[in-house]
C-alpha positions as CSV (number, residue, x, y, z in Angstrom):
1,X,19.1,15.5,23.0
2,X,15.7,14.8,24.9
3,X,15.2,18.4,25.3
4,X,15.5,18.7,21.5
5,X,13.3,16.3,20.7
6,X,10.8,17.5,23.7
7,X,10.6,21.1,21.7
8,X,10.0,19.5,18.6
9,X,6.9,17.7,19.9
10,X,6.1,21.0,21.5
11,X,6.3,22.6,18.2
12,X,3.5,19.6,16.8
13,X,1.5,20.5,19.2
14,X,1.5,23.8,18.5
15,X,0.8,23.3,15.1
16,X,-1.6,20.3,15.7
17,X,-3.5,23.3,18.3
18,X,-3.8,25.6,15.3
19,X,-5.2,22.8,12.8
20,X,-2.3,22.9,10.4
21,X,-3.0,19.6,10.0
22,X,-0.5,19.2,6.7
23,X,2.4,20.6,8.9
24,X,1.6,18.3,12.2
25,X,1.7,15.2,9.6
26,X,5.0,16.2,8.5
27,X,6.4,17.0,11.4
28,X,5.6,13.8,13.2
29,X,7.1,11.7,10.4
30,X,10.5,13.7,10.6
31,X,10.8,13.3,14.4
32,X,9.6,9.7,14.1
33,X,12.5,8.9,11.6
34,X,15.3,11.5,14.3
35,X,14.2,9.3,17.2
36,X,14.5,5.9,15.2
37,X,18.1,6.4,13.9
38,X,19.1,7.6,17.2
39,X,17.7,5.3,19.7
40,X,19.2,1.7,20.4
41,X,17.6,-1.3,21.7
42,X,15.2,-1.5,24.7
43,X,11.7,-0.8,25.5
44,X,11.9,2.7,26.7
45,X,11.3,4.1,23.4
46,X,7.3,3.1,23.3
47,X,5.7,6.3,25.1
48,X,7.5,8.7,22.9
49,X,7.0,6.9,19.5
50,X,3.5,6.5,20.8
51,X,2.5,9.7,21.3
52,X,4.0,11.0,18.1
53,X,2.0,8.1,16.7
54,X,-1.6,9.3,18.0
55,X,-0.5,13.2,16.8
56,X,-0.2,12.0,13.8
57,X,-3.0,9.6,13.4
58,X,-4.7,13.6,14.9
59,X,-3.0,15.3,11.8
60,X,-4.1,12.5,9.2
61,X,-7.6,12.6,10.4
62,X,-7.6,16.3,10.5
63,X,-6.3,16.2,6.7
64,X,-9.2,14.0,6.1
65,X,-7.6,11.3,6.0
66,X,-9.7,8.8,8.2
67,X,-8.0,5.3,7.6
68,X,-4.6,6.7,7.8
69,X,-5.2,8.6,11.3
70,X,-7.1,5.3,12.7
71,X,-4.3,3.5,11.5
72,X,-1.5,5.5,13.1
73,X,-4.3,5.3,16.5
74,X,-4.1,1.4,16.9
75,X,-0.2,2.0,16.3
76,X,-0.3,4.0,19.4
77,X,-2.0,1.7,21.0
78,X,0.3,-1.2,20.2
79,X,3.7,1.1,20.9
80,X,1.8,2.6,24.5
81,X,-1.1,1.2,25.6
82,X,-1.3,4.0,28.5
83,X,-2.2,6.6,25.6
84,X,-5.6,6.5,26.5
85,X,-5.1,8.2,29.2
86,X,-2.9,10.9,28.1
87,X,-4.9,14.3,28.2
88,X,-5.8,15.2,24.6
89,X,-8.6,17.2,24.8
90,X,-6.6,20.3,23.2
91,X,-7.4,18.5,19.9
92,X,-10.8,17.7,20.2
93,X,-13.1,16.3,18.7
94,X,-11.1,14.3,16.6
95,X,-8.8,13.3,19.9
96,X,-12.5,11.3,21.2
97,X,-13.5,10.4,18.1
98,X,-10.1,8.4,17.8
99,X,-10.6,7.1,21.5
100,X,-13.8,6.3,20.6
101,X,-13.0,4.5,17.5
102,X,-13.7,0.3,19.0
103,X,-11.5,-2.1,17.6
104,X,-12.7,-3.4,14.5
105,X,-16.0,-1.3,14.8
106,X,-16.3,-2.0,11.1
107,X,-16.0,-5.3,10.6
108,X,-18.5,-7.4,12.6
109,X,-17.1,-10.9,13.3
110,X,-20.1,-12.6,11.8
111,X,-19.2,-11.2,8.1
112,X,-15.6,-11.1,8.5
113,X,-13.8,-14.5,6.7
114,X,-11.1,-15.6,8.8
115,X,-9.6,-17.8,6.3
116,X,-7.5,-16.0,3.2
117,X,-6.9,-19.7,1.7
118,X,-8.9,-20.4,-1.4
119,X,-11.1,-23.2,0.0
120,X,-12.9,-20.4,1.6
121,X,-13.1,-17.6,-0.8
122,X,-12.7,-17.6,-4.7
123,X,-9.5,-15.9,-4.9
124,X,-7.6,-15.1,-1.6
125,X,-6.5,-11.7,-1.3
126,X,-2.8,-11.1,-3.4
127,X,-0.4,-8.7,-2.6
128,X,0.2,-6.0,-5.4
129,X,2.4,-3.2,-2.7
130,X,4.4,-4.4,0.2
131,X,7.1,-1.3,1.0
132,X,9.6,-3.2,3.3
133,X,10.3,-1.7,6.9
134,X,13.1,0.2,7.4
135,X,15.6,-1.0,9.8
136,X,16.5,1.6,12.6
137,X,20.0,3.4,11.8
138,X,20.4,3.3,16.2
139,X,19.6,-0.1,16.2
140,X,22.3,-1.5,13.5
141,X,25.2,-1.4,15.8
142,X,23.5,-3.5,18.6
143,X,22.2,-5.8,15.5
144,X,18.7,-7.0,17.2
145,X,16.8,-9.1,14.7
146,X,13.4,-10.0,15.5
147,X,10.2,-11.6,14.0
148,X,6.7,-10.4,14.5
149,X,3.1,-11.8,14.1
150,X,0.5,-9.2,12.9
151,X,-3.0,-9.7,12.8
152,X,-4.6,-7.7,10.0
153,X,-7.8,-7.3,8.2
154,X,-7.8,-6.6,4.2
155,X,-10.7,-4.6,3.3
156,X,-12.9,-4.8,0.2
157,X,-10.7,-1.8,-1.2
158,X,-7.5,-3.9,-0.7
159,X,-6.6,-1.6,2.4
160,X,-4.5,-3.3,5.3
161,X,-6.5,-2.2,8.4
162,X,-7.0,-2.9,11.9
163,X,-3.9,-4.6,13.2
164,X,-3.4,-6.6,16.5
165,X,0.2,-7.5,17.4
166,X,0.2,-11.1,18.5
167,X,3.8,-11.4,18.9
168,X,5.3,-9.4,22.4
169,X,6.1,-5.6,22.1
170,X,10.3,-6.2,22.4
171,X,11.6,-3.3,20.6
172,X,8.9,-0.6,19.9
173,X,11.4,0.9,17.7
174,X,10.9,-2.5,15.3
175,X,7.3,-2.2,15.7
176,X,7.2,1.2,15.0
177,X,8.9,0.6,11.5
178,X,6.9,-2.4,10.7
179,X,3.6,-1.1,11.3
180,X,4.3,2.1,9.5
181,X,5.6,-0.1,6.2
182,X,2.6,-3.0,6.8
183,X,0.3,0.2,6.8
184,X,1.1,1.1,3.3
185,X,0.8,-2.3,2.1
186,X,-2.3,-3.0,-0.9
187,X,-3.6,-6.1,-1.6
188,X,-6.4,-7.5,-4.5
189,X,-9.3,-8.3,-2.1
190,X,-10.8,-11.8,-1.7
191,X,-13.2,-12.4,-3.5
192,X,-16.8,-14.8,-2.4
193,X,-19.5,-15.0,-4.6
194,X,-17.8,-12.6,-7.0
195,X,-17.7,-9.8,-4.9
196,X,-14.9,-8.4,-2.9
197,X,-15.1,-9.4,1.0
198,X,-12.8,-8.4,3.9
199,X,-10.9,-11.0,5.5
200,X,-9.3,-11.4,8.5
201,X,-5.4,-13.0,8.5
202,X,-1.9,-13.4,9.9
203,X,1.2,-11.3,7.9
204,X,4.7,-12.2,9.1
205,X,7.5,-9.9,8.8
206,X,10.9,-10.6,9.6
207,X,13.5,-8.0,10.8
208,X,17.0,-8.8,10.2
209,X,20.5,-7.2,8.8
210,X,21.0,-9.8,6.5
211,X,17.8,-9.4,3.8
């Protein structure tokens, strides 16, 4: 099985290598899905779903798709914090413009609100789109249930971007599935002063069999 799934992300980076962008994308989210309904529980699963993680966050910036591709970047991050020092010059220069992407570059901590109650802004941001994560098919039979802290900014656009993990990496396949659903999410921004702000804020999502 490994060597399967090592041809397949041999075949992404082929396709990643010849900019077909679209195809890379779509690849990486099929051998994503193969790995997390085949996997069960344990930690070992965070390089590989990291790495297909930073391909794709390659692929969605190639497809121009910037907040997408830094999105799937800091997923990497989260999943395998060692893939900065994997070598990916092969798909440069958007491989060092995603390793040169800091943490929050965009939101400077003296304008971002860190409060989404409504004694500090106007309106606090609402939640119009929140997919729920899908559960792991490898993971049902051992039955892990887990909760997990994420640290999130919600742009003026209603985007979810930025995230920071605050609870422990336990089962990157969880994380994997959460961070994938919390990056779809859309919110109505905050509002202060009658304009839309970002703010900075705490989403909880609980993983469980029973919901």
């Amino acid at each position: 099985m490994k060597e399967k799934w090592k041809a397949k992300l041999e075949n992404i980076e082929r396709q990643l290598q010849a900019q077909d962008y679209a195809s890379a994308s779509t690849s990486c989210s099929y051998l994503a899905r193969e790995l997390l309904d085949n996997i069960g529980s344990g930690g070992s699963s965070g390089r590989a779903l990291g790495i297909i993680c930073a391909y794709r966050a390659i692929a969605e910036t190639g497809l121009g798709n910037g907040d997408k591709g830094l999105w799937y970047w800091r997923t990497a991050q989260v999943l395998f914090p060692g893939i900065e020092d994997i070598d990916l010059h092969s798909y440069e220069p958007i491989s060092e413009q995603l390793k040169a992407a800091r943490f929050r570059q965009s939101f400077p901590e003296d304008t971002l609100n860190d409060n989404w109650t409504a004694g500090a802004n106007e309106n606090p941001p609402e939640a119009r789109h929140k997919p729920k994560p899908r559960y792991p098919h490898g993971m049902i039979t051992v039955g892990v249930e887990a909760t997990y802290k994420i640290e999130v900014v919600i742009d003026v656009d209603g985007q979810v971007k930025e995230p920071k993990l605050i609870t422990k990496v336990a089962e990157p396949a969880l994380v994997y599935a959460i961070l994938t659903a919390v990056g779809e999410w859309k919110y109505r921004p905050a509002l202060l002063g009658g304009k839309p702000v970002p703010v900075l804020g705490t989403v909880i999502v609980d993983f469980n069999l029973r919901r």
